[in-house]
KOLBA-945120 format. One record per residue (C-alpha): residue number from 1; x negated, y negated, z negated. Coordinates in nm, 2 decimals, decimal comma, padded with zeros to 4 digits. Example, Ala and Ser with C-alpha at 12.3 -4.5 7.8 and 13.67 -1.06 7.14 Angstrom:
! residues 2
{1 {-01,23 00,45 -00,78}}
{2 {-01,37 00,11 -00,71}}
***
This chain:
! residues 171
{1 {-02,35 -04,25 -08,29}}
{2 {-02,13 -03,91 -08,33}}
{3 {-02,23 -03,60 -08,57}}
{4 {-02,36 -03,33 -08,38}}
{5 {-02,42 -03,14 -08,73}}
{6 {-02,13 -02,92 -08,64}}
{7 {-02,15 -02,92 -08,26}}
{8 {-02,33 -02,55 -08,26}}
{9 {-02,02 -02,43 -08,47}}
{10 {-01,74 -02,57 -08,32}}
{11 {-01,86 -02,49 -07,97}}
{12 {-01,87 -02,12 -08,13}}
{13 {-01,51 -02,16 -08,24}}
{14 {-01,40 -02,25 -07,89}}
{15 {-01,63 -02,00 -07,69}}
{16 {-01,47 -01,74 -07,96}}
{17 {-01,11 -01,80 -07,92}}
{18 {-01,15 -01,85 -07,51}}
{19 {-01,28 -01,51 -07,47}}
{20 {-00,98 -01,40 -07,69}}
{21 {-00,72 -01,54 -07,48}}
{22 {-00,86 -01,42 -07,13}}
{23 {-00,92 -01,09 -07,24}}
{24 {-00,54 -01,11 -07,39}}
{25 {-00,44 -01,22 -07,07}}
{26 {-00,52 -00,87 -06,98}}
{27 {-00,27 -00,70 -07,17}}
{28 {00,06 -00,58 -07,06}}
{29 {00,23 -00,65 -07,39}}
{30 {00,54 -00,44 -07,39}}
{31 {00,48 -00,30 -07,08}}
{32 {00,79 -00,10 -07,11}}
{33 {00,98 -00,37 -07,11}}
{34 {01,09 -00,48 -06,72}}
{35 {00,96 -00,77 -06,59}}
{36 {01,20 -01,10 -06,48}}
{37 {01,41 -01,02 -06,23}}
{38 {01,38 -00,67 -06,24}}
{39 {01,69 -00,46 -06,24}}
{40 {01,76 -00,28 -06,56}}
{41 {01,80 00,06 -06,39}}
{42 {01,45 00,01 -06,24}}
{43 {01,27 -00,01 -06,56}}
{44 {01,47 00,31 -06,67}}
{45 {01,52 00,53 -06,35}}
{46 {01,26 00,80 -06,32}}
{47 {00,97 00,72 -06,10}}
{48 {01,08 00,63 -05,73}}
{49 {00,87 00,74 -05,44}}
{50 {00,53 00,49 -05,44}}
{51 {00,56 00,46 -05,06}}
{52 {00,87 00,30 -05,03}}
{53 {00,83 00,08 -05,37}}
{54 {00,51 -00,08 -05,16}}
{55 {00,68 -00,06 -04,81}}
{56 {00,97 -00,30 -04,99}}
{57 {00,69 -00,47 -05,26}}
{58 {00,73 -00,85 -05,25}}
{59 {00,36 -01,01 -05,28}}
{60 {00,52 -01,35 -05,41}}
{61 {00,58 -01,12 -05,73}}
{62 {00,28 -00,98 -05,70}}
{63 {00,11 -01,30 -05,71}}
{64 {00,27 -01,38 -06,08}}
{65 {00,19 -01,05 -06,15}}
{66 {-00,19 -01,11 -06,12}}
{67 {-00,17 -01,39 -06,31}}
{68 {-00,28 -01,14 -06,60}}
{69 {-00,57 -01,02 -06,39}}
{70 {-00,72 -01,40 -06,28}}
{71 {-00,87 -01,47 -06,60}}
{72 {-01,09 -01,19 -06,54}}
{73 {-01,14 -01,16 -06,14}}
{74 {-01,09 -01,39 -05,83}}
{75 {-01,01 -01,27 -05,53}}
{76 {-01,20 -01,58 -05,27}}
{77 {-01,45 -01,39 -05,04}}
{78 {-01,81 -01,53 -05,20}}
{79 {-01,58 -01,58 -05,50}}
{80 {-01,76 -01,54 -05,84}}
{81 {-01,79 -01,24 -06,08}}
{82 {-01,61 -01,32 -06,40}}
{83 {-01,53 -01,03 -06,72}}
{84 {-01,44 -00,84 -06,46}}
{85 {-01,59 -00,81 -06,08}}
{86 {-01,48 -01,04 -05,71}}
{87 {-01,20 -00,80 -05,60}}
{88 {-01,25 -00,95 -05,25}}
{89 {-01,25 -00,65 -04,97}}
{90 {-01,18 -00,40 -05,23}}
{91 {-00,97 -00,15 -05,06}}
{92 {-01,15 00,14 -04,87}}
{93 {-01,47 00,04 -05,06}}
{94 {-01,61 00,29 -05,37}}
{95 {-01,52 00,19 -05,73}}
{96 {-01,83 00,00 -05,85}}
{97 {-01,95 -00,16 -05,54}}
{98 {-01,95 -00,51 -05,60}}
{99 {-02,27 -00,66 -05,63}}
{100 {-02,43 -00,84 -05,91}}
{101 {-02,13 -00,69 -06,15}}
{102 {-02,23 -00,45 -06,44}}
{103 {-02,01 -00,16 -06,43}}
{104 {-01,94 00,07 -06,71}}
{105 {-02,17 00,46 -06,54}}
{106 {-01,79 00,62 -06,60}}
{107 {-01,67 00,44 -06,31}}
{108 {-01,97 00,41 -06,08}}
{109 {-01,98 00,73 -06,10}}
{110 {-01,61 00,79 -06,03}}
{111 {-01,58 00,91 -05,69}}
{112 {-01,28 00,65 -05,67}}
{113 {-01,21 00,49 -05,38}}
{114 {-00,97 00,17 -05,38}}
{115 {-00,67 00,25 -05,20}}
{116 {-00,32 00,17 -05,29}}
{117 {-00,26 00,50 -05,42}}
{118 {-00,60 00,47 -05,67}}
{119 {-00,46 00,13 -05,74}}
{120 {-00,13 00,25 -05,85}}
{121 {-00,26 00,50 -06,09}}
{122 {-00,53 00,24 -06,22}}
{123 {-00,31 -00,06 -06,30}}
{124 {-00,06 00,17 -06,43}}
{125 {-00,36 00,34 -06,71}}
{126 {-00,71 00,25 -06,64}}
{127 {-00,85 00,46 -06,90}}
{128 {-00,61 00,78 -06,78}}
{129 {-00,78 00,74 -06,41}}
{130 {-01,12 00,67 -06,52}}
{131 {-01,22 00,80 -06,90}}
{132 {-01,50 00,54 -07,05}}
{133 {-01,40 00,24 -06,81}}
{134 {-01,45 -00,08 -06,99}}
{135 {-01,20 -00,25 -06,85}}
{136 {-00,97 -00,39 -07,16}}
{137 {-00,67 -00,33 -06,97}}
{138 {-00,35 -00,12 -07,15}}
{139 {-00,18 -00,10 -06,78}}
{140 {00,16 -00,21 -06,62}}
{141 {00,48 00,07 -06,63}}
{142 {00,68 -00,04 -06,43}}
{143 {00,59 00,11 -06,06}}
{144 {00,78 -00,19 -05,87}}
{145 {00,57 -00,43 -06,07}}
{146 {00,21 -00,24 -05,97}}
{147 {00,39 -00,22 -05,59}}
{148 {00,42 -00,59 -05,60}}
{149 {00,06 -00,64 -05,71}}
{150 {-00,08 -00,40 -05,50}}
{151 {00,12 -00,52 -05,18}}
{152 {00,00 -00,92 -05,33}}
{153 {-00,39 -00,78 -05,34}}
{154 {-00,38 -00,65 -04,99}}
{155 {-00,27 -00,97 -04,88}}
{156 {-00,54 -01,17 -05,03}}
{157 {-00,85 -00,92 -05,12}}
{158 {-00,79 -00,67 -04,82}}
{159 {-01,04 -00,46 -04,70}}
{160 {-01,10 -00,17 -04,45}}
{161 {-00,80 -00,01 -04,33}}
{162 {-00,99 00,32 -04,43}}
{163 {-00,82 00,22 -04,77}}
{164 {-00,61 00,52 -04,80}}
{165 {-00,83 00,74 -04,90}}
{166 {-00,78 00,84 -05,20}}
{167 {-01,04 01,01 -05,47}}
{168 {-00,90 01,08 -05,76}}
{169 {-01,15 01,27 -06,01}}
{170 {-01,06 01,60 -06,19}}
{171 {-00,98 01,53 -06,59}}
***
């Protein structure tokens, strides 16, 4: 026969430091740093123009890129709602819209809609696009790393096509 005595708080522990990881999975760390494999002048040359970083993005490095993002969303059509909402059909539909997922009023109330111009300026400082988002998030610098996620994301969440609109609210 085992002790259960100290079942309650060792499951506690677990739960505890679980949640700590995933939500530390979020974070960008030293986001200024450049990822591997980026070039060096990349990570230091001022801003390049966001339609030809995601007309050259590379989704297979967008796909380690979300490696951050899966401990808090999935992607799978009928997938599940995790921390953070299904991201499945998400471009050309309004921040906020997936069902069944408790978003914070600051971004249902956003006027965003998901395009890969929104996208950019999310992942690159939620909290600068969208004041009062919960999403514990610091964001990703460098623009050929959000290019590669974004150009990874359409190929696996897509969406309408109507996903270039772009709504940004006024700050």
């Amino acid at each position: 026969m085992h002790n259960t005595s100290n079942l309650p708080a060792k499951l506690l522990a677990f739960v505890t430091v679980s949640v700590a990881l995933s939500l530390s999975a979020c974070a960008d760390g030293d986001s200024s740093a450049p990822s591997p494999g980026a070039a060096t002048t990349e990570a230091t040359a001022a801003p390049a123009d966001f339609n030809e970083l995601l007309a050259t993005a590379d989704p297979a490095k967008g796909k380690v890129q979300f490696l951050q993002c899966r401990a808090c969303h999935s992607l799978e059509a009928a997938g599940p709602n995790k921390v953070g909402p299904n991201l499945h059909g998400l471009f050309g539909k309004k921040a906020g819209f997936a069902p069944g997922f408790n978003y914070s009023d600051a971004l249902k109330n956003s006027g965003v809609v998901w395009s890969a111009e929104t996208l950019d300026h999310w992942f690159e400082r939620p909290s600068e696009l969208i004041p009062g988002n919960h999403m514990v998030f610091v964001g990703i610098r460098n623009p050929g790393d959000r290019a590669n996620l974004i150009a990874y994301l359409k190929q696996e969440a897509g969406g309408s096509s109507a996903g270039n609109a772009t709504t940004v609210p006024a700050n």
